[in-house]
C-alpha positions in Angstrom: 91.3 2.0 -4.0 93.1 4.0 -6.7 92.7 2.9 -10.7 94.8 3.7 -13.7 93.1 5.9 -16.6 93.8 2.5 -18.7 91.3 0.7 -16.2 88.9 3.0 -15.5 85.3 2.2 -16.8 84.2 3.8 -19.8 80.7 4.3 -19.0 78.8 5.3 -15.7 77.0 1.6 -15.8 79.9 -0.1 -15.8 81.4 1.8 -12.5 80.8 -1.0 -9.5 82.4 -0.9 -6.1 85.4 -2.3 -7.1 85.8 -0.1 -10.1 84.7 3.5 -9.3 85.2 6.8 -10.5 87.1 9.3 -8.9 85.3 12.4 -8.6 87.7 14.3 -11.1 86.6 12.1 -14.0 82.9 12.0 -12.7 83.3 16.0 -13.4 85.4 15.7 -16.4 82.1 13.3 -17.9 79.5 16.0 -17.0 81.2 18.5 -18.5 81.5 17.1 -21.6 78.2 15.7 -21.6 77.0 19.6 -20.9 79.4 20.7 -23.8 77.3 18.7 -26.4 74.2 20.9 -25.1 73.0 23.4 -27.9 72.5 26.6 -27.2 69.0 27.6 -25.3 66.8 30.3 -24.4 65.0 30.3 -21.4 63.3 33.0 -19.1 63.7 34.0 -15.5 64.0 36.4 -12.8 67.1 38.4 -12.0 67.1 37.8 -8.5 70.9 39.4 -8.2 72.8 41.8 -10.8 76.5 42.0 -9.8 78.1 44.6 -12.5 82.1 45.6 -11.8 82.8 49.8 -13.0 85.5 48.7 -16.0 84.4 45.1 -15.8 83.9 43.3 -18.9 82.2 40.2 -17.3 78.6 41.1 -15.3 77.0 37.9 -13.0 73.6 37.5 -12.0 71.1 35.3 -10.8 68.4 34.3 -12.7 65.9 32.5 -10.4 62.5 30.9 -11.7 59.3 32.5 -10.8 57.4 29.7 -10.0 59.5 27.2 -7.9 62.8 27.9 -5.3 65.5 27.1 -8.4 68.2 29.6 -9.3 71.1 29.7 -11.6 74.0 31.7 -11.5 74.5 33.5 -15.4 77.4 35.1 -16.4 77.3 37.3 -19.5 79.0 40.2 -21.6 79.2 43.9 -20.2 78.7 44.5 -24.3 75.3 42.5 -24.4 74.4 44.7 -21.2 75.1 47.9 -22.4 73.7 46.7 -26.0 70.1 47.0 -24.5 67.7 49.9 -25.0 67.1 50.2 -21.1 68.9 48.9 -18.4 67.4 46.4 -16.4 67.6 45.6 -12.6 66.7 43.2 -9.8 63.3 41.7 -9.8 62.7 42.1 -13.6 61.8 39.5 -16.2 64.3 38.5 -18.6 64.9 36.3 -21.8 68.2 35.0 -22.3 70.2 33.0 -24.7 73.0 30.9 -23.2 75.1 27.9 -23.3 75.1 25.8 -20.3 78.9 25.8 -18.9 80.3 23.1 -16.2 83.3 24.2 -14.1 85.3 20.8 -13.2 87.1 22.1 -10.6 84.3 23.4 -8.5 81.3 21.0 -9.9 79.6 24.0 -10.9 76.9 24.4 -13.6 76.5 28.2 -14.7 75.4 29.4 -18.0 77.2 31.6 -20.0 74.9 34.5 -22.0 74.5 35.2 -25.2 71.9 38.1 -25.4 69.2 39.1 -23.0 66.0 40.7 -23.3 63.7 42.1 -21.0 60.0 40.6 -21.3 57.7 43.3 -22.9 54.4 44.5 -21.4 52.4 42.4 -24.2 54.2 39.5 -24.1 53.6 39.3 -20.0 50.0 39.8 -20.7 50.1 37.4 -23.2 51.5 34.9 -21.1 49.5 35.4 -18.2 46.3 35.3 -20.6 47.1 31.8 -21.4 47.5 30.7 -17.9 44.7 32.0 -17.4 42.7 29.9 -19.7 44.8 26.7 -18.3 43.9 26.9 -15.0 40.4 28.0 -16.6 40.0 24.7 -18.2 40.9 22.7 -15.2 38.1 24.1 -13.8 39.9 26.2 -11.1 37.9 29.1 -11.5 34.7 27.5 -11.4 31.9 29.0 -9.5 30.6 25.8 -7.6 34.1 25.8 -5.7 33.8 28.8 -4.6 32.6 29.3 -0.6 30.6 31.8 0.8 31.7 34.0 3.5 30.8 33.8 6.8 28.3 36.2 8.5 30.7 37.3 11.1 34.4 35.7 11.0 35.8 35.2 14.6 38.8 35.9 13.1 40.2 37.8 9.8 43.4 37.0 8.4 45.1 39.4 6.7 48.0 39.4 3.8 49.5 42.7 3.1 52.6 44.5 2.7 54.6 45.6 5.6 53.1 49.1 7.1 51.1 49.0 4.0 48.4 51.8 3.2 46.5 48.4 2.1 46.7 47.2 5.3 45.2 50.3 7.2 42.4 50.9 5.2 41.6 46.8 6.0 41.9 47.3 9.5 40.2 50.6 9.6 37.2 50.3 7.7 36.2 46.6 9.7 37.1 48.3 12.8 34.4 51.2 11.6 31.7 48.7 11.1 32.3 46.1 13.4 34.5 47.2 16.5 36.6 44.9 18.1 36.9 42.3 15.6 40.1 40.2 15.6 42.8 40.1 13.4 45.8 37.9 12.6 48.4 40.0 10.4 50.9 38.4 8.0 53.1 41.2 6.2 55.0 39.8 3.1 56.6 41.5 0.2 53.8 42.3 -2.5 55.9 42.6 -5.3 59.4 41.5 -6.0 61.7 37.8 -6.0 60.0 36.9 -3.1 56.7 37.9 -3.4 55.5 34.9 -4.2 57.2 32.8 -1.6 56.3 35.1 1.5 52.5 35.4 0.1 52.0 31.6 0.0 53.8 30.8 3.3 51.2 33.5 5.3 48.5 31.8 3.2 49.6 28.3 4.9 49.7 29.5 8.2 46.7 31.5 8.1 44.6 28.1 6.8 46.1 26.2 8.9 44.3 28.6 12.4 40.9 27.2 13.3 39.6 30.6 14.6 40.5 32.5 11.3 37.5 32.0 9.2 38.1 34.4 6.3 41.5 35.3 4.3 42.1 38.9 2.9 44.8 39.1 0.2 45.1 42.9 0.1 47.7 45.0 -1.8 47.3 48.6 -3.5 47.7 49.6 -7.0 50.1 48.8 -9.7 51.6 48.5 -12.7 51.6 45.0 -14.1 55.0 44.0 -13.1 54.0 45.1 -9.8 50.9 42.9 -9.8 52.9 40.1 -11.9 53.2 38.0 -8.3 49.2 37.5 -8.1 48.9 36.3 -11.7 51.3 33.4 -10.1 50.4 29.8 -10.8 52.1 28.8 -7.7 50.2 31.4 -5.8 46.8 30.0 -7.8 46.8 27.0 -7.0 47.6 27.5 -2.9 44.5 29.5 -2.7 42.1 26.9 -4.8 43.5 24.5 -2.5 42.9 26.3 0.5 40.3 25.1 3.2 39.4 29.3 4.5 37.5 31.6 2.6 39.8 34.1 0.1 39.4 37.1 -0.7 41.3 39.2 -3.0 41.5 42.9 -2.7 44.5 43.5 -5.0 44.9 46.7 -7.2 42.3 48.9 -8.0 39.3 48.3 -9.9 40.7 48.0 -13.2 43.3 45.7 -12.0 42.5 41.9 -12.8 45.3 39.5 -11.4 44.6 35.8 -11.7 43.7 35.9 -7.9 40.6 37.7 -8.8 39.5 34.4 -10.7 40.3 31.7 -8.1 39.6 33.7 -4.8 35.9 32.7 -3.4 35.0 36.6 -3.6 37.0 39.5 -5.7 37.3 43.0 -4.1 37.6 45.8 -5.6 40.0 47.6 -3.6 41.3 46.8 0.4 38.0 49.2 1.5 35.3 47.2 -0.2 37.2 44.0 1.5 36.4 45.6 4.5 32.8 46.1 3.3 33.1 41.9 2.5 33.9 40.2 5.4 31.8 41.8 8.5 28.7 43.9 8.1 27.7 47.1 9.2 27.1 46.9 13.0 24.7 50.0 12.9 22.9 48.8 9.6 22.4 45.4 11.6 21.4 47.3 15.0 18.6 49.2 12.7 17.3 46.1 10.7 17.4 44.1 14.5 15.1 47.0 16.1 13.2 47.1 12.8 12.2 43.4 12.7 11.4 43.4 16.7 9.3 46.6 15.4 7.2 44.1 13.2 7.2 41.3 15.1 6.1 43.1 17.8 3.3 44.5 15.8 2.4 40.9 14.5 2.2 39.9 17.5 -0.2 42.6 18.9 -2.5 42.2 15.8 -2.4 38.6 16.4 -3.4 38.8 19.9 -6.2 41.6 18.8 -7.9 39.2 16.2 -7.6 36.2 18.8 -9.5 38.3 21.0 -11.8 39.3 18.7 -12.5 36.2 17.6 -13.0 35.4 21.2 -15.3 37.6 22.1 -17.6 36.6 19.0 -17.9 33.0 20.2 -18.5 34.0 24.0 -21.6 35.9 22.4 -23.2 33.8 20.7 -26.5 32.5 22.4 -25.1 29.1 23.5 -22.4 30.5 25.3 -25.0 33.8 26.6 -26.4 31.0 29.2 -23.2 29.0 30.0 -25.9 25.9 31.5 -27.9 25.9 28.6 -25.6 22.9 26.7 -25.2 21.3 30.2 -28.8 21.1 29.9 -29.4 20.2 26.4 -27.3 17.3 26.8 -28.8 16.4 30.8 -32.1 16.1 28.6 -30.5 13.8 26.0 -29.3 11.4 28.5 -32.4 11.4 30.3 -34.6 10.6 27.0 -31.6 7.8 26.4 -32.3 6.6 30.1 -36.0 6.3 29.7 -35.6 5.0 25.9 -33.0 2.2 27.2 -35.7 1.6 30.7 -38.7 0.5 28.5 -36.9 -1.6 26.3 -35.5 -3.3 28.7 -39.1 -4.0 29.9 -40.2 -4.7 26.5 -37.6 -7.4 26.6 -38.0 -9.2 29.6 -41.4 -8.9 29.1 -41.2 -10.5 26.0 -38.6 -13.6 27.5 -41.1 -13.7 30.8 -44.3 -15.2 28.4 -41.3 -17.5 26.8 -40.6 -19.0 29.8 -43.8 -19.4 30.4 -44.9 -21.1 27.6 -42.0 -23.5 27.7 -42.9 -23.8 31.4 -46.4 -25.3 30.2 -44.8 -27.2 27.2 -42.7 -29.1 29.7 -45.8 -30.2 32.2 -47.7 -31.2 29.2 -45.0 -33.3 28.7 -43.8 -34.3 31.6 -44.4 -38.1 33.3 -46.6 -36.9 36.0 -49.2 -35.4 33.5 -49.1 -38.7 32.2 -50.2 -40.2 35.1 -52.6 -37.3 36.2 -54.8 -38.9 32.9 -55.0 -42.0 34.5 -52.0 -44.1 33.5 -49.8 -45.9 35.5 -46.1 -46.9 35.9 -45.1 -50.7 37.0 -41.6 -51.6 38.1 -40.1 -54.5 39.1 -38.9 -54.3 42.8 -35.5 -52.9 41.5 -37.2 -50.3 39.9 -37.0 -51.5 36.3 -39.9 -50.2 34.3 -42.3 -53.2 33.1 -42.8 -52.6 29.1 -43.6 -56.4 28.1 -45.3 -59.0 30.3 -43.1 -61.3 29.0 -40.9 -59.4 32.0 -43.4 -60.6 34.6 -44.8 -64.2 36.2 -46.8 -65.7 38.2 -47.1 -64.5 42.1 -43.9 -61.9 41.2 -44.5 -58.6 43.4 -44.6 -55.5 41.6 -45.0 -51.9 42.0 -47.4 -49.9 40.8 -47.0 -45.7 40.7 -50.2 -43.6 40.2 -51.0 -40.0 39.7 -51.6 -39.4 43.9 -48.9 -42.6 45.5 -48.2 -45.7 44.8 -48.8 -49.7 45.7 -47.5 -53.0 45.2 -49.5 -56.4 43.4 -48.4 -59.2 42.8 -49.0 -60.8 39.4 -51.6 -63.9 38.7 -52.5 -65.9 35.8 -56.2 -64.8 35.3 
């Protein structure tokens, strides 16, 4: 669908499928809407410097530190040579430049003003108050940091290509632990990419489940040469890694920002070595000397258990090994005899009670009722005669005495 200019809509939120832009005037829009940007200043990292003999345009590319964004810059061969020293590829830069749009193309380059190379002071200055950023986020706090293992299975190492960093890693753990593993990433240390390379090898090293300890190690430098480790990007891929960091960057004196955030700082690539394994001989000689003493804890132990030993197995109740079987045969047997005669005291004791409830109960009894001389009359069903109201004339009764019994019969008189 083609439009006149007359019917084209004015503003991008009135474009609709019917009534679209054409790409030209999409381009033509941006570019005026860049024109109306002020001028601005803005730092980077010349990536690319592209300078003609006789030419009186110079390009480059300016790329940002921190993230994978470039632009391309062109600026004056005058504002080049206007600069107290020349500056090259991989240096830090200031410059002051209009943002430009090229319609044809759809291009956005910025054309320079001036350029300035960032100063020593003002790096340091910088990197000062990153420093106390990430400080106050609590990045380089001590309670995050991990402690290294005894003895990694594995140690990955970061270092430059061939790097004199890398040897004396390598060397120095292979002097005081032999044969311990390695897995080698070599990056660029310094430079555009330094950054990049360092954090991918840091990604791929976490992400191993037999590396248990990460060396960062790189030699000395000047502070543009070290600039890469005082990276926040870098910073916050090693807070956020899951394996053990250590930084050996520099020498002593040298204090990127990965000394802060790295579980343990090193001195220099040797003491890393000195770090992550121990001393196989000085942990051969504390091994024998603790079998040393325990062996000899173990001796004296024994000696006083047998001393002790011996002092029980003299004393006079052990002397004669019967004498307790005795001394306790003679306790029984005094129990024995204790337990015998009170048992005889007791049925001693119920034998007269039974007796004398034995003569209770004959005293008692009918019979020794009739043994006195009474006697007991029943009726011939056997009902006792208590009244003589129960008995008439010529009835036949029975009479029981103390020796038989007879029957009567009843009269009037």
């Amino acid at each position: 669908m083609t439009s006149s200019p007359a019917s084209l809509p004015e503003r991008a939120a009135d474009t609709t499928p019917e009534h679209p832009w054409p790409v030209r005037v999409l381009s033509m829009k941006i570019g005026e809407y860049i024109e109306k940007m002020s001028v601005v200043w803005i730092e980077g990292q010349i990536v690319q410097l592209n300078r003609r003999p006789g030419g009186r345009t110079a390009f480059l590319t300016l790329r940002d530190p921190d993230v994978d964004m470039s632009f391309s810059v062109a600026i004056a061969a005058t504002a080049l040579d206007a600069m107290a020293r020349p500056v090259g590829q991989g240096e830090r830069v200031v410059i002051q430049c209009k943002p430009a749009f090229w319609e044809q193309r759809g291009q956005l380059t910025l054309d320079a003003r001036q350029i300035r190379p960032v100063g020593i002071g003002e790096l340091l200055a910088r990197i000062d108050y990153l420093k106390r950023m990430l400080a106050s986020e609590g990045i380089f706090a001590a309670e995050r940091k991990r402690r290294l293992p005894f003895l990694p299975q594995t140690i990955g190492l970061i270092s430059g290509r061939a790097s004199a960093a890398e040897r004396d890693v390598v060397e120095n753990v292979a002097r005081r632990w032999p044969g311990m593993a390695f897995e080698i990433r070599s990056v660029a240390v310094q430079g555009v990419n330094a950054v990049e390379e360092v954090c991918r090898a840091l990604a791929d090293l976490d992400a191993l489940p037999h590396v248990d300890v990460i060396v960062i190690a790189r030699g000395g430098g000047s502070v543009e040469d070290l600039l890469a480790f005082s990276n926040e990007s870098l910073i916050r891929a090693v807070a956020a890694a899951r394996t053990p960091v250590v930084s050996a960057i520099g020498h002593d004196i040298d204090t990127p920002l990965l000394d802060y955030v790295a579980d343990v700082r090193a001195s220099t690539p040797t003491h890393a070595a000195s770090l992550v394994v121990p001393d196989a001989r000085a942990v051969r000689t504390e091994l024998d000397t603790a079998r040393d003493r325990l062996r000899r804890a173990v001796a004296d132990h024994l000696l006083r258990e047998r001393r002790r030993l011996v002092e029980l197995t003299s004393r006079p109740v052990l002397t004669d090994r019967t004498a307790y079987v005795r001394t306790q045969r003679a306790e029984i047997a005094a129990y024995r005899r204790r337990a015998h005669l009170r048992a005889e005291a007791l049925i001693g004791r119920d034998r007269d009670r039974v007796e004398h409830l034995r003569r209770q109960a004959r005293l008692l009894s009918p019979q020794a009722t009739l043994d006195r001389g009474y006697a007991l009359v029943t009726e011939p069903d056997g009902t006792i005669v208590t009244d003589q109201e129960q008995v008439g004339v010529g009835d036949l009764l029975r009479v029981r005495v103390a020796r038989g019994d007879f029957a009567v019969r009843a009269s009037d008189a």
